[in-house]
C-alpha positions as CSV (number, residue, x, y, z in Angstrom):
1,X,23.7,13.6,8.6
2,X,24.0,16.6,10.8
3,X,22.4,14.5,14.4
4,X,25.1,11.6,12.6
5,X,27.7,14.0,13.5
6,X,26.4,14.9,16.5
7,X,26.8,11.7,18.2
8,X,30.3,10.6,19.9
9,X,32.3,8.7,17.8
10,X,31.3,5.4,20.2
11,X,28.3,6.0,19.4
12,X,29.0,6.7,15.6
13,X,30.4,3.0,15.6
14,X,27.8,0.8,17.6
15,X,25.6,2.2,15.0
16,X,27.7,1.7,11.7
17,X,28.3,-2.0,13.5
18,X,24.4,-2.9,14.0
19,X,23.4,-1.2,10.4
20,X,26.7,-4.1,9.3
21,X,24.8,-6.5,11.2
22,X,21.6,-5.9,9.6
23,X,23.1,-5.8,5.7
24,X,25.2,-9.0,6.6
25,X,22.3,-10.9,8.1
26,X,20.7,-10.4,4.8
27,X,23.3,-11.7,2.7
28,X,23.6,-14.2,4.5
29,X,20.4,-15.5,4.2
30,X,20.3,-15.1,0.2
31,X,23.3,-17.5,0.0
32,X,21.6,-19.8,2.3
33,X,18.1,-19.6,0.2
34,X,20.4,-19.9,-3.1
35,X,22.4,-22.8,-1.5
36,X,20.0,-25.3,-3.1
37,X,20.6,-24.1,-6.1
38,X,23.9,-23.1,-6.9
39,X,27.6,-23.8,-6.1
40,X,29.2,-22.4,-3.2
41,X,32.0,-21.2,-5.7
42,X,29.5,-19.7,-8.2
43,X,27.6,-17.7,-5.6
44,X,30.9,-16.6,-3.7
45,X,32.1,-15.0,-7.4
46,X,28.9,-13.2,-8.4
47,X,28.9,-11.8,-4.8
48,X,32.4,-10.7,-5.0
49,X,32.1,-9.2,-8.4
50,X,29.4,-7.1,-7.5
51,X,30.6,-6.4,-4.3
52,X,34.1,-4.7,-6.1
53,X,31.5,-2.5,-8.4
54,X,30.2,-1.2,-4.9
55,X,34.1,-0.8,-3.7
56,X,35.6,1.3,-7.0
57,X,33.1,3.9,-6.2
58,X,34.1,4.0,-1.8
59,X,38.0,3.7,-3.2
60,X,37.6,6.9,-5.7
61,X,35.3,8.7,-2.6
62,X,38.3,7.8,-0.4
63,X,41.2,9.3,-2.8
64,X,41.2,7.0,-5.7
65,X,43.4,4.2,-7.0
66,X,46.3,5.4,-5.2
67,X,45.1,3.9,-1.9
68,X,45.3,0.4,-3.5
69,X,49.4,0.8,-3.3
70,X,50.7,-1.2,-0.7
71,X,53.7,-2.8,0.2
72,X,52.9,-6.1,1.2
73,X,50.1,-7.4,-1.9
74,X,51.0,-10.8,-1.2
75,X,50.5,-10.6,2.7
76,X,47.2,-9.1,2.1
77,X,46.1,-11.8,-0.6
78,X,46.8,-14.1,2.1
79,X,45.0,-12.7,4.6
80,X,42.2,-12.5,2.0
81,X,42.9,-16.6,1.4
82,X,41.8,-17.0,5.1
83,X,38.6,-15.6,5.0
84,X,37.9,-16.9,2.1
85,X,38.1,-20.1,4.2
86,X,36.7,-19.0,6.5
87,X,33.2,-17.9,4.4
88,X,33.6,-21.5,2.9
89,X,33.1,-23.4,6.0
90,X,30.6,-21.0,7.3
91,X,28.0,-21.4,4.5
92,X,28.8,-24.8,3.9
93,X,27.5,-25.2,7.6
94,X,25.0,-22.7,6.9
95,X,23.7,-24.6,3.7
96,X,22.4,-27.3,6.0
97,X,21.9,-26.0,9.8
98,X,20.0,-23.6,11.3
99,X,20.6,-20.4,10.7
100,X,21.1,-19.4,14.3
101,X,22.7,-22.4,15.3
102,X,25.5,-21.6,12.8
103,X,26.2,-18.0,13.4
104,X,26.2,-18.8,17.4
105,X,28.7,-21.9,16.7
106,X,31.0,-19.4,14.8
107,X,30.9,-16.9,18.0
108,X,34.1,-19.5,19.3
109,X,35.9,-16.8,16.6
110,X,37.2,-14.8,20.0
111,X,38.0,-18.0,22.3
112,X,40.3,-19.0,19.3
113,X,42.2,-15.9,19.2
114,X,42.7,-15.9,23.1
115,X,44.1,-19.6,22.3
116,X,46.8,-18.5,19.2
117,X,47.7,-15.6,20.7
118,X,50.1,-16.9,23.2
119,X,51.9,-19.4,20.5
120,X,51.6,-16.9,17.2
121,X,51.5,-13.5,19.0
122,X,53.6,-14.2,22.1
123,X,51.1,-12.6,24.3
124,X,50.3,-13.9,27.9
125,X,46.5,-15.8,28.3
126,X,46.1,-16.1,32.3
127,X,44.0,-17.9,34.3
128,X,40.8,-16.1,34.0
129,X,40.8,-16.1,30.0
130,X,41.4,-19.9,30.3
131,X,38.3,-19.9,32.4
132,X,36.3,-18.5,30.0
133,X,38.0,-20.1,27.2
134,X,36.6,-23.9,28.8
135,X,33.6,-22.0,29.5
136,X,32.6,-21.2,26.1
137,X,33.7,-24.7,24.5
138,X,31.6,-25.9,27.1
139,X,28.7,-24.3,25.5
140,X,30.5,-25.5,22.1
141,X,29.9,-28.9,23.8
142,X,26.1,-28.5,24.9
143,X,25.7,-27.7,21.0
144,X,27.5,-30.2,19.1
145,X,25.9,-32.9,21.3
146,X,28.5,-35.4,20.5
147,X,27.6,-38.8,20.8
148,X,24.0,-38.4,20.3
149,X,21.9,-38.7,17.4
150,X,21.5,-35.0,16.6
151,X,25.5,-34.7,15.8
152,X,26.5,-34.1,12.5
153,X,30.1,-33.4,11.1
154,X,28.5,-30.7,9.6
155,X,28.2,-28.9,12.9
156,X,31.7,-28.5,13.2
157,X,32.2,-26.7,10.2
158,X,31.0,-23.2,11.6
159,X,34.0,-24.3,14.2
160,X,36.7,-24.3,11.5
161,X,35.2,-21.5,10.0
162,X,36.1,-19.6,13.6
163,X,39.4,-21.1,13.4
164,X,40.4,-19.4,10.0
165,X,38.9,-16.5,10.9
166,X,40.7,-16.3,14.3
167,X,44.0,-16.8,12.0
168,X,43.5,-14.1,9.6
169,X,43.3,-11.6,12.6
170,X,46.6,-13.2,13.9
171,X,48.0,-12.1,10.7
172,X,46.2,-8.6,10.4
173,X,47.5,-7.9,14.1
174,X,50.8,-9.1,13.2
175,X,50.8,-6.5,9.6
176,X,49.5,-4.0,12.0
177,X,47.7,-2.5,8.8
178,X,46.3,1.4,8.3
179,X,45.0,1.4,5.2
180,X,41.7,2.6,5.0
181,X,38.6,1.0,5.0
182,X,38.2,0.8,1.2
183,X,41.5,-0.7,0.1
184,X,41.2,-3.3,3.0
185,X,37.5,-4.4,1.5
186,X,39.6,-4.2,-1.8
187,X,42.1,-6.8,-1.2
188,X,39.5,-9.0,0.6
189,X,37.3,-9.2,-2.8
190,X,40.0,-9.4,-4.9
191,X,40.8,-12.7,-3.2
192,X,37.0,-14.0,-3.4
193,X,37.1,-13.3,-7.4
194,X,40.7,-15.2,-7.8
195,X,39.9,-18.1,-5.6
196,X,36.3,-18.8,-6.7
197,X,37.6,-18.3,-10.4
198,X,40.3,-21.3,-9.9
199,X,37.7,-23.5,-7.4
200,X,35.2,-22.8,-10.6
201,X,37.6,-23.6,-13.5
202,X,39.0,-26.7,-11.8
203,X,35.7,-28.5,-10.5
204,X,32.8,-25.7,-12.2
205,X,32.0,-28.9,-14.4
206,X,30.7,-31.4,-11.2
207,X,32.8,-34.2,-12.5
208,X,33.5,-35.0,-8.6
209,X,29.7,-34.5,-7.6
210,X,29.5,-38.0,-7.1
211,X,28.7,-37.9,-2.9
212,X,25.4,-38.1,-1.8
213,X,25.3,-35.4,0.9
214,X,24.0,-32.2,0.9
215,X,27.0,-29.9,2.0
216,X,29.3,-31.3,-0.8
217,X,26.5,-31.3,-3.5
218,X,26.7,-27.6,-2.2
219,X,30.1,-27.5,-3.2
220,X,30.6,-30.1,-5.9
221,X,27.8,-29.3,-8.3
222,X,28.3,-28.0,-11.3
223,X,27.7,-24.2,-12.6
224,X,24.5,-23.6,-14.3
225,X,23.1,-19.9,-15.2
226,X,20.8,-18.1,-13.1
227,X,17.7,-17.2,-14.0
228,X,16.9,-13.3,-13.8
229,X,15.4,-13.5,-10.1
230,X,18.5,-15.6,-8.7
231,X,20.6,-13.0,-10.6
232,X,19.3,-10.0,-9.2
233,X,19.5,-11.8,-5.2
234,X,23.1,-12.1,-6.2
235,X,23.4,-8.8,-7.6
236,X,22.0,-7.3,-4.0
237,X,23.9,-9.9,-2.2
238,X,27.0,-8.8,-3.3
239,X,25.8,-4.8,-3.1
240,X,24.7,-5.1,0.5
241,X,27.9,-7.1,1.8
242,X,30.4,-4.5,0.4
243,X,28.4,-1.8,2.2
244,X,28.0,-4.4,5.3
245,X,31.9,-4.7,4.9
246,X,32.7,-1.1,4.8
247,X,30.2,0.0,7.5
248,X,31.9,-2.8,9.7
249,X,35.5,-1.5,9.1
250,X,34.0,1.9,9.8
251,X,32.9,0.7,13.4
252,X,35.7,-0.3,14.7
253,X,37.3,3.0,13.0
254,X,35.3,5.4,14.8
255,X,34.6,3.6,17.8
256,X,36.5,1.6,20.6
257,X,36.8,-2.0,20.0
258,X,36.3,-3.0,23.3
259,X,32.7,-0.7,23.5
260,X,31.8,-1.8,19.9
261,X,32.7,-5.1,19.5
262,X,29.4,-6.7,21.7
263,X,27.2,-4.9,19.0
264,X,28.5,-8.0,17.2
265,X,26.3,-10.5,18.9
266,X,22.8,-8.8,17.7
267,X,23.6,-11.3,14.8
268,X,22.3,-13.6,16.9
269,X,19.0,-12.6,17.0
270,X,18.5,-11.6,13.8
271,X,19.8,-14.7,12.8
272,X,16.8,-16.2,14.7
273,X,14.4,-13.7,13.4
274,X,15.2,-14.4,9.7
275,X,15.8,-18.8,10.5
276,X,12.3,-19.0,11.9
277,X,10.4,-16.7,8.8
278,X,12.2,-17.9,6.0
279,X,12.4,-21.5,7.0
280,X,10.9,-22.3,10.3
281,X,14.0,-23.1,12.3
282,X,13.9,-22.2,15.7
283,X,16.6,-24.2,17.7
284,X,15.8,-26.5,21.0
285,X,16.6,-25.4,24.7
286,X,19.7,-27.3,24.6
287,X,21.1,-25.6,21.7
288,X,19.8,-22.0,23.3
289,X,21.4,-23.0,26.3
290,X,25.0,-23.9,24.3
291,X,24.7,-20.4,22.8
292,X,24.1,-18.8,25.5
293,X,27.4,-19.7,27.2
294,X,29.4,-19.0,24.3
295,X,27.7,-15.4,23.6
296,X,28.4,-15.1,27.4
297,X,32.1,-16.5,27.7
298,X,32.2,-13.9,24.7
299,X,31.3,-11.0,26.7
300,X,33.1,-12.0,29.6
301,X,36.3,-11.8,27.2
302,X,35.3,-8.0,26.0
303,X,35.7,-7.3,29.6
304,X,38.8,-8.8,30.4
305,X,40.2,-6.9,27.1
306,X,38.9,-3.5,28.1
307,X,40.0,-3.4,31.7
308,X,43.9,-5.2,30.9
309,X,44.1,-3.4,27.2
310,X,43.0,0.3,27.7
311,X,45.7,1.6,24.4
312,X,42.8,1.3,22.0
313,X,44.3,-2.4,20.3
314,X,42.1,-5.5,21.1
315,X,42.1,-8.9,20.8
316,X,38.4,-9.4,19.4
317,X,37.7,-10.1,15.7
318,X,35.1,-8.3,13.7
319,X,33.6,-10.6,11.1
320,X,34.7,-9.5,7.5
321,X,33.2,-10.3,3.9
């Protein structure tokens, strides 16, 4: 703890972001190995319930239930409704694609907020973030393949994942929010528990699983109990994505967004790492070659941020849970 405080408070951040990254990773490969199984719905409420076990105890280290008052509930429920899309799309894209291939997809996250924030923000995008903007879809292109065999619709789910997400940080800029790490990962669960509750109680039963296709038996079928083993992945699931959450607030607390905000892309290869052990995916040059140009339009737009945004506010997301 003592060398911890040692360190700059960049350097406090990069590593609270990769430690994210790491706990993250993992939970997102025990919903994928659970998609099979159980509904999307299901999974996304036991994770969430857990998760706001693991968030009392940060929100009474942080001050206590006071924190939780705010003045704008229904703003943040909203906000909360968003990513909850958002985590929808993604591991119903996840459910059926390559692990990599879906988190490098959902990378477009940054290019989308470059997009909205001229129409929703009223902020200037010049010619150099158009650039990059083309260049990444272009690499969206090399990806998605579309036309040939390999293209699914199911590829562009990750894509309208990025496009909620890159919403729901329009409206967090726009709040302009200081609560603390806590009540934010708070109001984020909160949402998870209400919206999986109602997706559950309206369709729990699988009355409409009547579609032969993998992503919406994912989330069609019905709700069945877990055994003990499946219970105790969710059970760590939902542990290790509030502290993922809170460690990722906690980055971009400490740190600079514009230093910390690359850190995200280490996803990438862990997402490779844990595709190819757990189920032997290891995507084709011309998906590598996709990825690469959106992980690189993505860096090229962390540059552009830090050298026409030096206040300490910036335009890139961080992936919340």
């Amino acid at each position: 703890m003592k060398y911890l405080r040692s360190l700059s408070l960049n350097s406090q951040g990069i590593l609270c972001l990769v430690s994210a990254v790491v706990f993250l990773s993992a939970s997102d490969s025990i919903i994928k190995w659970l998609s099979p199984i159980y509904a999307l719905h299901e999974i996304m409420l036991f994770r969430s319930l857990f998760a706001m076990l693991l968030v009392f105890v940060i929100i009474h280290l942080e001050g206590g239930l006071k924190t939780l008052k705010t003045r704008r509930p229904l703003l943040h429920f909203l906000r909360g409704s968003l990513l909850v899309l958002a985590n929808m799309f993604f591991f119903l894209g996840l459910a059926t694609l390559a692990f990599a291939e879906t988190v490098a997809l959902f990378f477009v996250a940054p290019l989308f907020i470059c997009i909205l924030s001229q129409p929703v923000l009223g902020e200037k995008v010049g010619a150099m973030r158009w650039l990059v903007i083309l260049v990444g879809f272009g690499g969206v292109l090399i990806m998605l393949r579309p036309g040939a065999e390999v293209f699914t619709l199911t590829s562009l789910l990750p894509i309208l994942a990025a496009l909620c997400y890159a919403l729901m940080q329009m409206l967090t800029r726009k709040l302009g929010m200081q609560e603390k790490a806590g009540t934010l990962t708070f109001y984020i669960q909160f949402a998870f528990i209400v919206i999986s509750s109602v997706i559950g109680l309206s369709i729990g039963d699988g009355r409409y699983n009547n579609i032969d296709n993998p992503t919406f038996d994912f989330l069609l079928r019905p709700w069945t109990v877990p055994v003990p083993a499946d219970f105790a992945l969710l059970a760590i699931c939902g542990l290790i994505v509030a502290i993922g959450g809170y460690l990722l607030s906690q980055a971009y607390r400490l740190g600079q967004a514009s230093v910390v905000s690359p850190f995200e892309y280490t996803s990438l290869p862990f997402a490779l790492i844990l595709g190819y052990y757990l189920w032997g995916d290891w995507p084709d040059w011309i998906s590598i070659a996709g990825s690469g140009f959106i992980i690189f339009s993505g860096f090229l737009i962390v540059y552009i941020e830090n050298r026409d945004n030096r206040r300490g506010l910036n335009r890139l997301p961080h992936k919340e849970y």
